[in-house]
N, C-alpha and C positions, 0 to 999 in steps of 0.2 A: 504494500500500500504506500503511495507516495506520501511524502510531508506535505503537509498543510500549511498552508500561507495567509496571512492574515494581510487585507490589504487598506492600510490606513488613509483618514479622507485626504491627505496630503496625494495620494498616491504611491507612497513609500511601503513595498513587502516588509512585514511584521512576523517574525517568528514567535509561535505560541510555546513551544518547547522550551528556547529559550530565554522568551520573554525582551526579546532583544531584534532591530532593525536587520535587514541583510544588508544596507546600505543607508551612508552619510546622510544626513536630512538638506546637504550640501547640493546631492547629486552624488546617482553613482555612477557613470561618465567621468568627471570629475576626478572621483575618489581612485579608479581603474588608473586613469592615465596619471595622473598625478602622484598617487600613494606608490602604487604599484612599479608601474612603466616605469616614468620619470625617478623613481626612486630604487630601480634597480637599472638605471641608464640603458634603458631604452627608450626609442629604439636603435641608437648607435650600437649598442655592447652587441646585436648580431649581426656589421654588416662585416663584411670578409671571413665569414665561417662558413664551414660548408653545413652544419645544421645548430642548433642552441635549440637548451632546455630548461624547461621552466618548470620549476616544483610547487602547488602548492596547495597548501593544507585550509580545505574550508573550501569546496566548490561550490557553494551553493545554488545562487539563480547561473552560474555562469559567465556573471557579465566580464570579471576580470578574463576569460579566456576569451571570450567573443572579442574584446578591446585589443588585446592581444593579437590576438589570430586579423580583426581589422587593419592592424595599426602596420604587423607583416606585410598585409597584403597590398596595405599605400605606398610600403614604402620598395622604392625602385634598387635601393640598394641592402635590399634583406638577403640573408640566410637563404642557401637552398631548402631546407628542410626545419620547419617549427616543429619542435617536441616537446607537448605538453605534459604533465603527469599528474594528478589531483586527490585530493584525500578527500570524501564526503561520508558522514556518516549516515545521514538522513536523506536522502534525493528527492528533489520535488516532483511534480508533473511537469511535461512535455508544455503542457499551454501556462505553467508559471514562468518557465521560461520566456517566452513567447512573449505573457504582458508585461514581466519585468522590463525586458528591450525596448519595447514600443511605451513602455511610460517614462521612458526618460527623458531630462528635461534636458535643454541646452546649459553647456559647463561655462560659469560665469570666469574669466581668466585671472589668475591667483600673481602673487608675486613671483613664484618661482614658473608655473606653466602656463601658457596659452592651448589651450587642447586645438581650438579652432584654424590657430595659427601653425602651432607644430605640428599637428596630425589633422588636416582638416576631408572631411567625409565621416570622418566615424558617428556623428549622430547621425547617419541617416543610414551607413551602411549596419552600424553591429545590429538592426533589428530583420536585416534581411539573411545573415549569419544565424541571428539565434530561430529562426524558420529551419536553416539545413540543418542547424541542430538538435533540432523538434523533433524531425522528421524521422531519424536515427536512436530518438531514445526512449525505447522500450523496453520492459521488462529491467530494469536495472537493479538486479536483485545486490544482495550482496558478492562480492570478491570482483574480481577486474574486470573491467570491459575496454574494450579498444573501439577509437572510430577515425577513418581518414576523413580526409578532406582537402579539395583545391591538386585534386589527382594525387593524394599521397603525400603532397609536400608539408599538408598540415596535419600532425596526428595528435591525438587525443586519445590518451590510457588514462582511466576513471577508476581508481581502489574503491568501493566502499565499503565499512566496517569502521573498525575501531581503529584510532590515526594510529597509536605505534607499530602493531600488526601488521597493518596494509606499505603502511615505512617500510617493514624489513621486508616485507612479501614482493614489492617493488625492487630491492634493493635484491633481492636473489634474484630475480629474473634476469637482471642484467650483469649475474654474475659478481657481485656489491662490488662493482663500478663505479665511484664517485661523479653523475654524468651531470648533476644541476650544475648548469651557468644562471640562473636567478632560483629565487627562492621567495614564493609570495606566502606571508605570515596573515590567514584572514580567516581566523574562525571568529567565534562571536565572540564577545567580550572576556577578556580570562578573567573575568570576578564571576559569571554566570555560565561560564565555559571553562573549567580548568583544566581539563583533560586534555584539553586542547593546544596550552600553554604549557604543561608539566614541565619537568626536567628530563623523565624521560621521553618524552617526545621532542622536544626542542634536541636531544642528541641522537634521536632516530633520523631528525629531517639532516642535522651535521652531517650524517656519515653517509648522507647524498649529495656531500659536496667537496670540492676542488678548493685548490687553493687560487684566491680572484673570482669565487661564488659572491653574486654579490644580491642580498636580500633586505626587504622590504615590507615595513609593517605599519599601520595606523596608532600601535599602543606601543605603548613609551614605558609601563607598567617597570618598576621596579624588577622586579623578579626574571622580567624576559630580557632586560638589558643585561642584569648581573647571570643570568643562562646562557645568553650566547656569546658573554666578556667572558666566559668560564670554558666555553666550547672553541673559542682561539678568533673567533670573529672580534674586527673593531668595530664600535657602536658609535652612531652619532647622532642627536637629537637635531632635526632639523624642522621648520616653522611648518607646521600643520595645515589640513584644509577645515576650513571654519566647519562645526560649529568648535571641531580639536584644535589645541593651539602648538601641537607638534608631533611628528612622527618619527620612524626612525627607519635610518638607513644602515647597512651595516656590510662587512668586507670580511671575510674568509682570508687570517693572513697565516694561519697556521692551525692546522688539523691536530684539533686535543681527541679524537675519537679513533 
């Protein structure tokens, strides 16, 4: 049975499990390219590689991969191959997807991003992205599912279960291959989400990464800066998207795992 979405009169998805928004009252446009992209430098960090991989924990509506997979697909000097990877515990339905993309607003330009300017199409293209990717998600029970896209150059592997599990379960498949070049940090809040945030999980998602992994989160929370200052990552507070007044960026400079 899918999760259930609550959708408030703003038009912002409301999780009832969590009790907690799936995205910024800001815009999630916004919060995708900004928190996420912009804060794990792209889309510059994939152009001259022949694929990049993106890790990350909390798939919810989707929109960070749809943004993602847009922002790929504007830009002329991308990556041969985008490879996505995702932790969700709970997966919604096909048409939350669907209205999540088509209710979003246009992203007001911040001091650090202009979305319209740096990446300009993605409000109008990630709602016709999150359609192909309607169309493909069925039955999404638990453990992995795979889906291409854009002939194979875009792929998307979905773990869902419980985030440290599906961590390692990912991480045997490729052999525990350190393959994320980004690392998006987006579960719900770790005061009403901890699992999410643990210790052991923050060094599950570690030992899916390289040295010059470079990841990105909305929470500044104590706990997650002193977890990945303790996992060899350097941490940097940087100024937030309202209504947050800072998030963080952070660098993979040496493998404590």
């Amino acid at each position: 049975m899918s999760e259930p979405v609550v959708w408030l009169a703003d038009g912002s998805p409301h999780s009832p499990r969590f009790n907690d928004r799936y995205r910024t009252s800001s815009g999630g446009l916004a919060q995708a390219f900004t928190v996420f992209l912009a804060g794990c430098g792209l889309p510059e960090g994939w152009r001259g590689n022949s694929r990049f991989t993106v890790l990350e924990t909390g798939f919810g509506l989707g929109l960070n991969f749809l943004t993602t997979w847009a922002a790929w697909e504007a830009d002329a000097q991308r990556c041969d191959c985008l490879r996505y990877a995702a932790i969700e515990g709970y997966p919604v339905a096909p048409a939350a997807i669907v209205r999540s993309a088509h209710s979003l607003s246009p992203p007001t330009p911040t001091r650090q991003v202009d979305v319209q300017r740096d990446c300009p199409g993605l409000l109008a293209r990630v709602p016709v992205l999150a359609q192909e990717l309607a169309q493909v998600w069925h039955d999404v029970a638990p453990g992995i599912h795979r889906f291409a896209f854009a002939d194979g150059r875009v792929q998307l592997t979905l773990a869902v279960g419980e985030a440290c599990p599906m961590l390692e379960r990912l991480l045997a498949e490729v052999g525990g291959t350190a393959a994320a070049d980004a690392v998006y940090l987006d579960g719900f809040s770790p005061a009403l989400n901890p699992e999410m945030w643990s210790a052991p999980t923050l060094k599950a998602v570690a030992r899916h990464c390289h040295l010059g992994t470079r990841l990105a989160t909305y929470s500044v929370a104590k706990s997650v800066r002193e977890g990945l200052a303790q996992l060899g990552f350097r941490v940097e507070k940087c100024p937030g998207l309202p209504p947050k007044r800072q998030r963080l960026q952070a660098l993979l400079l040496a493998s404590m795992v």
